[in-house]
Biopython code that builds the backbone (N, CA, C, O; Angstrom):
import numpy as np
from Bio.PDB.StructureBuilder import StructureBuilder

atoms = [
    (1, "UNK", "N", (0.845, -1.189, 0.000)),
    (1, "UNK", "CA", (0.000, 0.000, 0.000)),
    (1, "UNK", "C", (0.887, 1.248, 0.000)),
    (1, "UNK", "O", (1.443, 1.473, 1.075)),
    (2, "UNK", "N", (1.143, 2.166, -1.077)),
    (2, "UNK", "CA", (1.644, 3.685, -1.004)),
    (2, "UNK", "C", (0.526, 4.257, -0.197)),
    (2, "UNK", "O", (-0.678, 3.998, -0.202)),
    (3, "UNK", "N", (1.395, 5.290, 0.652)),
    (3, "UNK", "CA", (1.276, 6.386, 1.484)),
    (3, "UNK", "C", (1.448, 7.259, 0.557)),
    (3, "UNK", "O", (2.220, 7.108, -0.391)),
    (4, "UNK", "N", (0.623, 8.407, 0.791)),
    (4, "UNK", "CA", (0.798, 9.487, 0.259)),
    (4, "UNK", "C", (0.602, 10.610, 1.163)),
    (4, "UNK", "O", (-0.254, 10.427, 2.028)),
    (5, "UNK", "N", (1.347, 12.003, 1.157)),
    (5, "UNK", "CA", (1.140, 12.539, 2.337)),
    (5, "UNK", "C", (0.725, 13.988, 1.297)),
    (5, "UNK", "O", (1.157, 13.998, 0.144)),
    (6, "UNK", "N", (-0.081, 15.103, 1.783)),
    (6, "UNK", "CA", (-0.959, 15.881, 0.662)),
    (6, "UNK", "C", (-0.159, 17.189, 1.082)),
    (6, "UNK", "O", (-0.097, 18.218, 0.408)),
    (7, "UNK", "N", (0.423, 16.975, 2.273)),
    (7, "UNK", "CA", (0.848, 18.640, 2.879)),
    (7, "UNK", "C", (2.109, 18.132, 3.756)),
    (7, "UNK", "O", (2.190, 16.968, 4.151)),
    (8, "UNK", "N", (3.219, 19.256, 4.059)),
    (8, "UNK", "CA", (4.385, 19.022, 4.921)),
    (8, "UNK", "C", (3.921, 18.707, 6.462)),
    (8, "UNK", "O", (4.724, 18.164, 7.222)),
    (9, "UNK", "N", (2.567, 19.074, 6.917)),
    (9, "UNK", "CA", (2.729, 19.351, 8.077)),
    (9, "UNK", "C", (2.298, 17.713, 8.653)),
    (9, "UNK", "O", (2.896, 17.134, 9.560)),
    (10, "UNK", "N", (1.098, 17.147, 7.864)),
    (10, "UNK", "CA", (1.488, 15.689, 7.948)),
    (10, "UNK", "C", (2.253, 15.145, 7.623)),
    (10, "UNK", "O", (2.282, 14.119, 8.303)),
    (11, "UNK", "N", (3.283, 15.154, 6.674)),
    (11, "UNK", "CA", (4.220, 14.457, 6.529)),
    (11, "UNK", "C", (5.545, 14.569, 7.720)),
    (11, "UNK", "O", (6.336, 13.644, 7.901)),
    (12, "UNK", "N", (5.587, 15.675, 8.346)),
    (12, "UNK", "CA", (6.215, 15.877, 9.394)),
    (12, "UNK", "C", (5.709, 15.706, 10.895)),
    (12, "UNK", "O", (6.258, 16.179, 11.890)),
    (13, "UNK", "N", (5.025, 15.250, 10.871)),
    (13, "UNK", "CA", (3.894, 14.685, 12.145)),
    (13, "UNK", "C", (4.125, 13.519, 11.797)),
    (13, "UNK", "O", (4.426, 12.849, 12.785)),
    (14, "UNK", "N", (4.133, 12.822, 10.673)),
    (14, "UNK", "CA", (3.695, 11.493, 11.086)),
    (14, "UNK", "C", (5.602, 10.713, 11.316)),
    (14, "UNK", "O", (5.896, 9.704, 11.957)),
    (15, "UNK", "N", (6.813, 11.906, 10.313)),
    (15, "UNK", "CA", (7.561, 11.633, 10.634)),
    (15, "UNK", "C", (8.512, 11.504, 12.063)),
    (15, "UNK", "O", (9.493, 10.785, 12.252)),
    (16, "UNK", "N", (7.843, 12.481, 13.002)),
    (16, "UNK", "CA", (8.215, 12.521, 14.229)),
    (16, "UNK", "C", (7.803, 11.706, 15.000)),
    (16, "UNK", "O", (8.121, 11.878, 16.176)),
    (17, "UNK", "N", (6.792, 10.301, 14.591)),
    (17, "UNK", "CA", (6.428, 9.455, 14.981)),
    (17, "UNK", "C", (6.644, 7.936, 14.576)),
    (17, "UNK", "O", (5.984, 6.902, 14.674)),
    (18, "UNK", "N", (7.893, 8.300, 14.070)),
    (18, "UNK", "CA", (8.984, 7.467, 13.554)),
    (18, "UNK", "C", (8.058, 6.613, 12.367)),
    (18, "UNK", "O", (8.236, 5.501, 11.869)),
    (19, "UNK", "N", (7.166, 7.478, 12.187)),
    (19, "UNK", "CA", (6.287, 6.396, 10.904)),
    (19, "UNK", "C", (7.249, 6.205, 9.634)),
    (19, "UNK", "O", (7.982, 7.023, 9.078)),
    (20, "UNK", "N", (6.977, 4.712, 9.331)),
    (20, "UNK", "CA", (8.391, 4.565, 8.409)),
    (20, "UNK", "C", (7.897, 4.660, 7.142)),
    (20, "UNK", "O", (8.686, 4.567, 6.202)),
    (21, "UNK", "N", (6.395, 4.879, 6.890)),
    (21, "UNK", "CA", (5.778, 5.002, 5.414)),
    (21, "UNK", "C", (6.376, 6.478, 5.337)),
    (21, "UNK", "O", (7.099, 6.672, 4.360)),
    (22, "UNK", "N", (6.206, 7.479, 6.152)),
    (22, "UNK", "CA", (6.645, 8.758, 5.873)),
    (22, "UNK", "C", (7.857, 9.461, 5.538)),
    (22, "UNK", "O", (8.159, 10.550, 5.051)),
    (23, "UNK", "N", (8.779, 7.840, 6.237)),
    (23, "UNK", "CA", (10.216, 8.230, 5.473)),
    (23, "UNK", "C", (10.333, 7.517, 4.155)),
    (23, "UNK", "O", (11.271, 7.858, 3.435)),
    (24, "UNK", "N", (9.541, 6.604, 3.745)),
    (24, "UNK", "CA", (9.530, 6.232, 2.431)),
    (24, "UNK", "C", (9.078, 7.142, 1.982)),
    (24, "UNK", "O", (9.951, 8.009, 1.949)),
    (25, "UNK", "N", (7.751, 7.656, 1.405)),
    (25, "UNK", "CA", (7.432, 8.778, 1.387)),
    (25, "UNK", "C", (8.031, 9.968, 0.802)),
    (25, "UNK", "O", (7.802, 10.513, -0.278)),
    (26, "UNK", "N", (9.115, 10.357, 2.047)),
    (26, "UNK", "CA", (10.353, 11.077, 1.967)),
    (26, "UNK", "C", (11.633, 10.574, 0.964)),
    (26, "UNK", "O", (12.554, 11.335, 0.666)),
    (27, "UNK", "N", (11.585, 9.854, 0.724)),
    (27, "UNK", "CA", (13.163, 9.039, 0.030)),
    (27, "UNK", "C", (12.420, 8.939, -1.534)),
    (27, "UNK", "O", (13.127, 9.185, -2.511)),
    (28, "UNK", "N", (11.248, 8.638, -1.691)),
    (28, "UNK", "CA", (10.847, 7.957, -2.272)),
    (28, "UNK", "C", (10.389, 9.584, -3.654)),
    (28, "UNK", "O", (10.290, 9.454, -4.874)),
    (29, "UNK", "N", (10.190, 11.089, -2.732)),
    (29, "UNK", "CA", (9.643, 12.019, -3.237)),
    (29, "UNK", "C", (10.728, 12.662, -3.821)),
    (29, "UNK", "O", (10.831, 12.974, -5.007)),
    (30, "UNK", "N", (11.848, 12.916, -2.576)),
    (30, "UNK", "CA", (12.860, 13.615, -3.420)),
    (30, "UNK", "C", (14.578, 13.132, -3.252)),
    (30, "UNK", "O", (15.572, 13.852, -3.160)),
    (31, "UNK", "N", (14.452, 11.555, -3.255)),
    (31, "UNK", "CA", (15.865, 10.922, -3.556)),
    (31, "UNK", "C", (16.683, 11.469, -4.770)),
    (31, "UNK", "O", (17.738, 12.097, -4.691)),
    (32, "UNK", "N", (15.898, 11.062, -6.094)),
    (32, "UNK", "CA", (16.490, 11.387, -7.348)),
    (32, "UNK", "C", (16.663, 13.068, -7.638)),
    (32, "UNK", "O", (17.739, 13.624, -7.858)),
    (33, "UNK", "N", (15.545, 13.620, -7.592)),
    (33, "UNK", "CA", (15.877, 15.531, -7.221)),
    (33, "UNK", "C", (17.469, 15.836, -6.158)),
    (33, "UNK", "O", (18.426, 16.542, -6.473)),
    (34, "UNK", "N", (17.327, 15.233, -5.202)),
    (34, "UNK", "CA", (17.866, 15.651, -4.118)),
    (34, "UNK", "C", (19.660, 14.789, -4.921)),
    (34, "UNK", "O", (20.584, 15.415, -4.400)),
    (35, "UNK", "N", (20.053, 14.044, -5.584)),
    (35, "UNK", "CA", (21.189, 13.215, -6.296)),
    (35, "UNK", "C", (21.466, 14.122, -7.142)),
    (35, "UNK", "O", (22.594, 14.613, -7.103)),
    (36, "UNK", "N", (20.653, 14.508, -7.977)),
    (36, "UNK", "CA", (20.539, 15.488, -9.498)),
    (36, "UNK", "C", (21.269, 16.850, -8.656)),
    (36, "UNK", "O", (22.373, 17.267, -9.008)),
    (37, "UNK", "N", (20.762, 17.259, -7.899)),
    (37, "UNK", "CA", (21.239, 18.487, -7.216)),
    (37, "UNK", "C", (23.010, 18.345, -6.588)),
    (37, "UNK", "O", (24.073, 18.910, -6.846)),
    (38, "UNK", "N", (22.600, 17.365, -5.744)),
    (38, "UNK", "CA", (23.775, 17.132, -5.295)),
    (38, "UNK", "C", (25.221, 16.881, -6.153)),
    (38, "UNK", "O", (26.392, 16.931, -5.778)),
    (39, "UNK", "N", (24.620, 16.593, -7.450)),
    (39, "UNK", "CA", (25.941, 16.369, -8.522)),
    (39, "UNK", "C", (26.252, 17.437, -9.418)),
    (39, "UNK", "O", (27.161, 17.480, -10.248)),
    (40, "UNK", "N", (25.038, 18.638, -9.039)),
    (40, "UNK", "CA", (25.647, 19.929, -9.698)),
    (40, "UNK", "C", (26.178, 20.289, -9.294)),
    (40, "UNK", "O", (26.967, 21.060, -9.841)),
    (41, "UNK", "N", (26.212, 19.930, -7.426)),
    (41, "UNK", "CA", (27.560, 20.444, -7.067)),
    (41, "UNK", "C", (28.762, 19.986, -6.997)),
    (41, "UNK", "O", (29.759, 20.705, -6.939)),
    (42, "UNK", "N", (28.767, 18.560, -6.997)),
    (42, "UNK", "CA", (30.112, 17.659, -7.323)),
    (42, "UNK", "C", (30.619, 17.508, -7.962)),
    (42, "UNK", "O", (31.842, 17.488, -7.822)),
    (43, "UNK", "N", (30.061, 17.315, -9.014)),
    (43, "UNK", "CA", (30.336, 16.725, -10.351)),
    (43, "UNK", "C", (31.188, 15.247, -9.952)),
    (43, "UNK", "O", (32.301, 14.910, -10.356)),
    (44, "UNK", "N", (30.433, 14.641, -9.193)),
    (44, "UNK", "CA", (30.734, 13.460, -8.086)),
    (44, "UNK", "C", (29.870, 12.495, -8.266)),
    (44, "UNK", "O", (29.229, 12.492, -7.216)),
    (45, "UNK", "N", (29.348, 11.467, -9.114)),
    (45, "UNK", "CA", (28.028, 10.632, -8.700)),
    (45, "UNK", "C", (28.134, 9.911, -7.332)),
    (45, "UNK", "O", (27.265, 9.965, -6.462)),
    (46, "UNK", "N", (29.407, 9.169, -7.237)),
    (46, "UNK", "CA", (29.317, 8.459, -5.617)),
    (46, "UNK", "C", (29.254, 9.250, -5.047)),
    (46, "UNK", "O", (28.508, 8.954, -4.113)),
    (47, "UNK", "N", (29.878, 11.070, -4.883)),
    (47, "UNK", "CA", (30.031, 11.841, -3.434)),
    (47, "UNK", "C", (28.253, 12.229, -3.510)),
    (47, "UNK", "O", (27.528, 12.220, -2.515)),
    (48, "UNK", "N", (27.950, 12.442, -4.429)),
    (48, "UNK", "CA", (26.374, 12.675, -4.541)),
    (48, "UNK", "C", (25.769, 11.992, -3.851)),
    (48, "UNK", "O", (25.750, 12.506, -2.732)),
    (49, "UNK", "N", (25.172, 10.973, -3.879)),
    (49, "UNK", "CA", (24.781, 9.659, -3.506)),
    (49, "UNK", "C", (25.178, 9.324, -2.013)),
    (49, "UNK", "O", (24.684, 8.407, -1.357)),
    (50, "UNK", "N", (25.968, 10.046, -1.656)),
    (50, "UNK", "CA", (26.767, 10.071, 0.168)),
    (50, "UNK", "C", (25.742, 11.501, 0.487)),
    (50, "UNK", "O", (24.781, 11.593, 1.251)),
    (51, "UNK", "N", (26.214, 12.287, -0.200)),
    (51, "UNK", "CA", (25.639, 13.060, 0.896)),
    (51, "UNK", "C", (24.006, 12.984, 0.771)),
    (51, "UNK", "O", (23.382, 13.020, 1.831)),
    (52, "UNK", "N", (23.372, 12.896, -0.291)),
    (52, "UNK", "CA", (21.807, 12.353, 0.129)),
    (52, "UNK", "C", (21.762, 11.322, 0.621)),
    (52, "UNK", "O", (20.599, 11.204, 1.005)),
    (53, "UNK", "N", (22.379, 10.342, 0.901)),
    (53, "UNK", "CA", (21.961, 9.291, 2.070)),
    (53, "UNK", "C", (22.492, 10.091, 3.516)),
    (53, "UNK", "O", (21.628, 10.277, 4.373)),
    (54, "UNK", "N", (23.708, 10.499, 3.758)),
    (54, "UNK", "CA", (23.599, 10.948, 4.810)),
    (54, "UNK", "C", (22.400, 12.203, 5.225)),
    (54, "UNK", "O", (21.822, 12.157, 6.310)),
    (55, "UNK", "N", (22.133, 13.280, 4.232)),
    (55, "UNK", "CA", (21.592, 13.861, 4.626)),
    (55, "UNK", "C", (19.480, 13.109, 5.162)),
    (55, "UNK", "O", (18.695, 13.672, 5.925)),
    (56, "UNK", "N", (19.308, 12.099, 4.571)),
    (56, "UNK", "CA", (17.909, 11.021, 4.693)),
    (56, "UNK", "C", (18.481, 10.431, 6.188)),
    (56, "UNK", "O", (17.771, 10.645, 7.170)),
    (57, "UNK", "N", (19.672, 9.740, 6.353)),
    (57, "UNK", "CA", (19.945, 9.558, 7.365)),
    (57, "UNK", "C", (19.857, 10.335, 8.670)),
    (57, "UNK", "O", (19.444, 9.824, 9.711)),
    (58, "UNK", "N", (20.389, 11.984, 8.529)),
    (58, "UNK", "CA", (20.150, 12.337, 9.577)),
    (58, "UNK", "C", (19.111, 13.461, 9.656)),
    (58, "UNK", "O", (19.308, 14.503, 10.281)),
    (59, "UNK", "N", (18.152, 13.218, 9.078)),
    (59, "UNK", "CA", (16.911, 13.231, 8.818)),
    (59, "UNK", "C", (15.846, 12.641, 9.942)),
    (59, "UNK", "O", (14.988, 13.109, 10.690)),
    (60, "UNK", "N", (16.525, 11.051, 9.555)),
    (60, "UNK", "CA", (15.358, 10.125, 10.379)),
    (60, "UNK", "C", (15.954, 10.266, 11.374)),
    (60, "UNK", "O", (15.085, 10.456, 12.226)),
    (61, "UNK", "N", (17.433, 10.315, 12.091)),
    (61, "UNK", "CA", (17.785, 10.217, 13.151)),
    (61, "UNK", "C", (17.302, 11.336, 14.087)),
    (61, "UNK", "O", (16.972, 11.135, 15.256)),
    (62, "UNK", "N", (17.288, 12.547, 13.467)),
    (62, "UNK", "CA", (16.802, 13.680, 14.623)),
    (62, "UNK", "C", (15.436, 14.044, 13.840)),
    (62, "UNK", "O", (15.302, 15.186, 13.399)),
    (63, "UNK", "N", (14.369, 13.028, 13.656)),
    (63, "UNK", "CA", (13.416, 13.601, 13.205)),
    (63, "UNK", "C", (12.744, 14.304, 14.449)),
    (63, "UNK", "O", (12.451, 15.500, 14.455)),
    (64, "UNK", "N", (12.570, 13.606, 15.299)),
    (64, "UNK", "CA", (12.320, 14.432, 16.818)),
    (64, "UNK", "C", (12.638, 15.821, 16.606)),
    (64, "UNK", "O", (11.711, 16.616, 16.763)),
    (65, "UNK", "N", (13.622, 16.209, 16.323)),
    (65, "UNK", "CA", (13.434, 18.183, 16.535)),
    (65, "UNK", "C", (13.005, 18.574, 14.988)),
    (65, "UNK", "O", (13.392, 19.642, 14.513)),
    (66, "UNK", "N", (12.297, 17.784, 14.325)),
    (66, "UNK", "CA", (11.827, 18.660, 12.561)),
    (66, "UNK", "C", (10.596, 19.542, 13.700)),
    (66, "UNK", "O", (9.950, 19.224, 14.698)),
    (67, "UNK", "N", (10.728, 20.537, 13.018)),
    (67, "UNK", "CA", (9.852, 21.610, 13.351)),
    (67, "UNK", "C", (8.471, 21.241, 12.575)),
    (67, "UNK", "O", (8.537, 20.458, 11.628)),
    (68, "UNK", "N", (7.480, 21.679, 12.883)),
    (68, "UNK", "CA", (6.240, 21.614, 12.395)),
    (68, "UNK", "C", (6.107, 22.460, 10.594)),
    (68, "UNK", "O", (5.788, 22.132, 9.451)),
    (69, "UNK", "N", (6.424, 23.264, 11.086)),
    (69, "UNK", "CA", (6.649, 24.823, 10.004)),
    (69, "UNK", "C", (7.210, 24.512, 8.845)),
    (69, "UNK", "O", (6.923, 24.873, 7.703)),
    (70, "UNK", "N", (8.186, 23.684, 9.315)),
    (70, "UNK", "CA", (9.274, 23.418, 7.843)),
    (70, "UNK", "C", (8.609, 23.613, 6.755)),
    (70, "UNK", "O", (7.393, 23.512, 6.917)),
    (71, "UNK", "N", (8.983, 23.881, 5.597)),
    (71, "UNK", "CA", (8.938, 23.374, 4.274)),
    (71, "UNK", "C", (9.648, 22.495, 3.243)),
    (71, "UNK", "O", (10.275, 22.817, 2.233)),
    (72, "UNK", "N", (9.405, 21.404, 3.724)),
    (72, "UNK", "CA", (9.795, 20.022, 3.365)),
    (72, "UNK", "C", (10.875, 20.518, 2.353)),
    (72, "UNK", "O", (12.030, 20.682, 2.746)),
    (73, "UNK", "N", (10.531, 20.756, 1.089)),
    (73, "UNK", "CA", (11.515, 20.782, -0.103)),
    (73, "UNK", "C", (12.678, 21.664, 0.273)),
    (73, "UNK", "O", (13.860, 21.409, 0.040)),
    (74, "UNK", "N", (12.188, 22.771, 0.902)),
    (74, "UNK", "CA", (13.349, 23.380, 1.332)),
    (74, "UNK", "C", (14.118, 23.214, 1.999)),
    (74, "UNK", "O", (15.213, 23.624, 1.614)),
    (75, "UNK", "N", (14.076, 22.610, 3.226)),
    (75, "UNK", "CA", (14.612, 21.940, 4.105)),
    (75, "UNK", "C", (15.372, 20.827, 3.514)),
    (75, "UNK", "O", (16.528, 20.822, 3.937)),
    (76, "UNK", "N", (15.154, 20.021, 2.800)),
    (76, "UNK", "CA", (16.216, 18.790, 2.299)),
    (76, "UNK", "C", (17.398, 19.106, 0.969)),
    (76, "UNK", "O", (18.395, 18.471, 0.626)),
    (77, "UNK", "N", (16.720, 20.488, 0.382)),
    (77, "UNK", "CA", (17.400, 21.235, -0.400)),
    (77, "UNK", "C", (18.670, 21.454, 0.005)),
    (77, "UNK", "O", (19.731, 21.172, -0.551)),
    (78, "UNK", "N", (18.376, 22.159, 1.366)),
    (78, "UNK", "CA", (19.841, 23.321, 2.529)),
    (78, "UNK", "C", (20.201, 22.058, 2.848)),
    (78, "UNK", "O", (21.105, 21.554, 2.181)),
    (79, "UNK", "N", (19.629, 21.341, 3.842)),
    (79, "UNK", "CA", (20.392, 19.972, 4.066)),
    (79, "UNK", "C", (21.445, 19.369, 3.404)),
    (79, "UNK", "O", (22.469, 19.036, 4.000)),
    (80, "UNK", "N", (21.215, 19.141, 1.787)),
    (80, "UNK", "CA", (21.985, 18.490, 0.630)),
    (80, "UNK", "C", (23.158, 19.469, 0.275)),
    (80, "UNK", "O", (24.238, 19.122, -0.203)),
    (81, "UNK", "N", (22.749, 20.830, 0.604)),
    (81, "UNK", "CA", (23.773, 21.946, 0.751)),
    (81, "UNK", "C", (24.942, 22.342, 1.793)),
    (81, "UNK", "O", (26.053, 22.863, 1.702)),
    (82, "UNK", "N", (24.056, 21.784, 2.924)),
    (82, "UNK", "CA", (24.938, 22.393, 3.833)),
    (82, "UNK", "C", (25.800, 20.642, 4.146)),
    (82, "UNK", "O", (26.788, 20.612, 4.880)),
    (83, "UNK", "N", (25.397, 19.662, 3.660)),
    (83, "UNK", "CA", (26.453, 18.425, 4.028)),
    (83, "UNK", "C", (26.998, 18.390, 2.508)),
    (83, "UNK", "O", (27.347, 17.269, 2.136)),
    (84, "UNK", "N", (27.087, 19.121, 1.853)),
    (84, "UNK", "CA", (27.806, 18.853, 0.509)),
    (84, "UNK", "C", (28.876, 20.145, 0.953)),
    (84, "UNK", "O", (29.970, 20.184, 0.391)),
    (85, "UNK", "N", (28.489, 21.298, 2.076)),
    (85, "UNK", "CA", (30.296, 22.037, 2.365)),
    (85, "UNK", "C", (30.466, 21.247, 3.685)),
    (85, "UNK", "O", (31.642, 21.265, 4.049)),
    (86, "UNK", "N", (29.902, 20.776, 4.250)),
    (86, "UNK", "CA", (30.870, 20.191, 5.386)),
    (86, "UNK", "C", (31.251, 18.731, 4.321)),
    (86, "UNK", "O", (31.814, 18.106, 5.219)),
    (87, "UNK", "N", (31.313, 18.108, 3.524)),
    (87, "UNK", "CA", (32.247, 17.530, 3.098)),
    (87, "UNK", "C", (33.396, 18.021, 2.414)),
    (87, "UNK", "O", (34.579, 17.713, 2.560)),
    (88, "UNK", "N", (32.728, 19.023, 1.467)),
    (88, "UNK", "CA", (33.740, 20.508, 0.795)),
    (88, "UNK", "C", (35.193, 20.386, 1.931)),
    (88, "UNK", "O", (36.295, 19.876, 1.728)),
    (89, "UNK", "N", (34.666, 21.047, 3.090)),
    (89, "UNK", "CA", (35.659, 20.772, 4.118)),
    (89, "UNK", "C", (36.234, 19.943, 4.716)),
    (89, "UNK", "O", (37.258, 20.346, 5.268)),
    (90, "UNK", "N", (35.952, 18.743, 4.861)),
    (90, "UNK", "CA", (36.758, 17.499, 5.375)),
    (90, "UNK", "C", (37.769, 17.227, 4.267)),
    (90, "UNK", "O", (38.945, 17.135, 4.617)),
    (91, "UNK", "N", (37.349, 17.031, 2.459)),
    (91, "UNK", "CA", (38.013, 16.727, 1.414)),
    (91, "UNK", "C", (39.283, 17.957, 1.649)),
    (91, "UNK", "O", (40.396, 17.550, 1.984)),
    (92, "UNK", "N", (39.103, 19.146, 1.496)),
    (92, "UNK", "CA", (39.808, 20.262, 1.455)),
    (92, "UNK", "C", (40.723, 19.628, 2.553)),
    (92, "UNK", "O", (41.770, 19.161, 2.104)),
    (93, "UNK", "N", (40.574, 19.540, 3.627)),
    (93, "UNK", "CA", (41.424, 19.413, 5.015)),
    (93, "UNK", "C", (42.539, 18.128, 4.521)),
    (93, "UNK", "O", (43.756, 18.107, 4.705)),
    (94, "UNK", "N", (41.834, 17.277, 3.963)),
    (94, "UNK", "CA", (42.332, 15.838, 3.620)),
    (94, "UNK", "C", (43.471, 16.192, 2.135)),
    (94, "UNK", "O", (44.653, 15.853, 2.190)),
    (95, "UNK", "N", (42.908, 16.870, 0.941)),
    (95, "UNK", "CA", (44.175, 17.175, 0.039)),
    (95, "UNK", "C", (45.179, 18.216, 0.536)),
    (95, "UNK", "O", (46.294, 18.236, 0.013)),
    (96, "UNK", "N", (44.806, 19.266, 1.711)),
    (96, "UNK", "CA", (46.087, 19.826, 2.478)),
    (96, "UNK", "C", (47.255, 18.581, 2.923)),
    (96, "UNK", "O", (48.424, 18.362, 2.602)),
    (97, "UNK", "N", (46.434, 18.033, 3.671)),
    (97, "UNK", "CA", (47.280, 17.037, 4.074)),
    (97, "UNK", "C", (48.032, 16.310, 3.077)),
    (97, "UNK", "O", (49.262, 16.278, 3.124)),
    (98, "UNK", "N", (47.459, 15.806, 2.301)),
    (98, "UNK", "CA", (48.087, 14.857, 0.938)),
    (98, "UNK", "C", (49.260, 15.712, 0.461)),
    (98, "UNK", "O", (50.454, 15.426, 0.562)),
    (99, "UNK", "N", (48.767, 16.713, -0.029)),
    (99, "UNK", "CA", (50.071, 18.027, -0.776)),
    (99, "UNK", "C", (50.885, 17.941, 0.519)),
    (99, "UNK", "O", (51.985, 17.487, 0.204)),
    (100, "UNK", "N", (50.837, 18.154, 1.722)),
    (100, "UNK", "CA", (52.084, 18.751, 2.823)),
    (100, "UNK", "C", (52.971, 17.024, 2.566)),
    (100, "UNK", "O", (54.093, 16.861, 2.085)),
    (101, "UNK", "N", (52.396, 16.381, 2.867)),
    (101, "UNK", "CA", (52.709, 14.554, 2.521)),
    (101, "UNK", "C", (53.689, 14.245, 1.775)),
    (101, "UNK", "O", (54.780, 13.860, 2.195)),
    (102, "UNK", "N", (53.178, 14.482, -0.150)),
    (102, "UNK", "CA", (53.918, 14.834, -0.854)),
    (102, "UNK", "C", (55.184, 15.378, -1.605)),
    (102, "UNK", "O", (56.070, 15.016, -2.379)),
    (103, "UNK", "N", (54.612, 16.751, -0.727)),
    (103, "UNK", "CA", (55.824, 17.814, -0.228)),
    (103, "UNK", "C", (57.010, 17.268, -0.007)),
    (103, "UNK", "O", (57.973, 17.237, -0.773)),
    (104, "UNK", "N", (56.861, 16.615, 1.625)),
    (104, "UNK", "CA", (57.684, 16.193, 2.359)),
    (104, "UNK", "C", (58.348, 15.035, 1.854)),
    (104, "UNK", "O", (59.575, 14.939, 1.851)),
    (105, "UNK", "N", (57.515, 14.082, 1.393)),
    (105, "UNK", "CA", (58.354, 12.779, 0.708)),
    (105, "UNK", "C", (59.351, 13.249, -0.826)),
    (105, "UNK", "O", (60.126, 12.549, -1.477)),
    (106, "UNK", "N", (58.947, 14.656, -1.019)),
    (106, "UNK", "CA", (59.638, 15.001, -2.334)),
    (106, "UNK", "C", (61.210, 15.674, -1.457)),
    (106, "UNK", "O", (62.395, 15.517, -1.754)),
    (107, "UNK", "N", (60.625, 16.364, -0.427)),
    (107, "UNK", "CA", (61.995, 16.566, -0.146)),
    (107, "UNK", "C", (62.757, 15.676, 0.512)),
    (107, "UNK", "O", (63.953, 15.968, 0.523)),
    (108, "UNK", "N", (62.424, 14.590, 1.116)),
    (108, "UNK", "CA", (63.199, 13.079, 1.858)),
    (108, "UNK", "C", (63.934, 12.726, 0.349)),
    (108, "UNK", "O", (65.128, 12.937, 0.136)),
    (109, "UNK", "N", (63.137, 12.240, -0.494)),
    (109, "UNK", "CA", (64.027, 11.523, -1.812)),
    (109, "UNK", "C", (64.457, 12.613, -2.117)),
    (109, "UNK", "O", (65.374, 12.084, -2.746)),
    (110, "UNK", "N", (64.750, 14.239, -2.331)),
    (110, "UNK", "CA", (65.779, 15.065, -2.989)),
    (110, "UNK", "C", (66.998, 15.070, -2.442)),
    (110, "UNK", "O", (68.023, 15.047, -3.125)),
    (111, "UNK", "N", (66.982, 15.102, -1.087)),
    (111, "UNK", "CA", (68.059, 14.552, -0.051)),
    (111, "UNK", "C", (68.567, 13.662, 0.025)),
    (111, "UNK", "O", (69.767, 13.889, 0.180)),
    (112, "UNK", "N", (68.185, 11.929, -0.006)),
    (112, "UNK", "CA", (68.479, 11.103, -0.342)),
    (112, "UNK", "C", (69.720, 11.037, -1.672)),
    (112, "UNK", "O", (70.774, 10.411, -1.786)),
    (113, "UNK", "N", (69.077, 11.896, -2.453)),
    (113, "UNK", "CA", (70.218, 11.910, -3.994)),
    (113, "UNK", "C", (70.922, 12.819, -3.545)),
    (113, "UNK", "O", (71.877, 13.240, -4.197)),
]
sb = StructureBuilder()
sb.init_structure("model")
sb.init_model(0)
sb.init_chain("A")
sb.init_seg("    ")
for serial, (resi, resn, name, xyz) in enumerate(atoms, 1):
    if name == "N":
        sb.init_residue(resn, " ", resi, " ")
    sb.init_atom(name, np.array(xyz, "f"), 0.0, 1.0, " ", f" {name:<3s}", serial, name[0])
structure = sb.get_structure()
């Protein structure tokens, strides 16, 4: 049986009640939107695909504080946004490191000779 939910404010009621049709529902409305987006900003299909599962993930995990008010689309929009720069930033932190790495092993073998 599909669930269908007609407005955010049930769909966010019934999600705070860990109803799991409503996170299907949810996955099911804007998975592929929410991938498509996410790879305009990557130009990443796997990093895409991470951050809309994480962002569905922590979704259901703190559905407890979704506000009533939300507006669903918008809300998973910023979500897909705001965990596509906190990865921005972990990657960034991670090729600093790689280049200083690099660096350093370039100057061990220049020394070496």
């Amino acid at each position: 049986m599909k669930v269908v939910f007609l407005n955010d404010i049930d769909l966010i009621a019934a999600l705070k009640k860990g109803d799991t049709n409503a996170y299907t529902f949810l996955v099911n409305t804007y998975h592929k939107k929410l991938c498509v987006y996410a790879y305009s900003l990557t130009n990443d299909t796997d990093l895409a695909e991470d951050i809309v599962q994480n962002v569905f993930m922590n979704i259901w995990k703190s559905k407890h504080k979704l506000k009533e008010d939300f507006v669903v689309k918008s809300y998973v929009y910023k979500s897909v946004y705001n965990e596509f720069i906190d990865q921005y930033r972990k990657n960034k932190a991670v090729l600093t490191l790689e280049k200083k790495h690099i660096e350093a092993l370039t100057y061990i073998v220049e020394e070496d000779d």
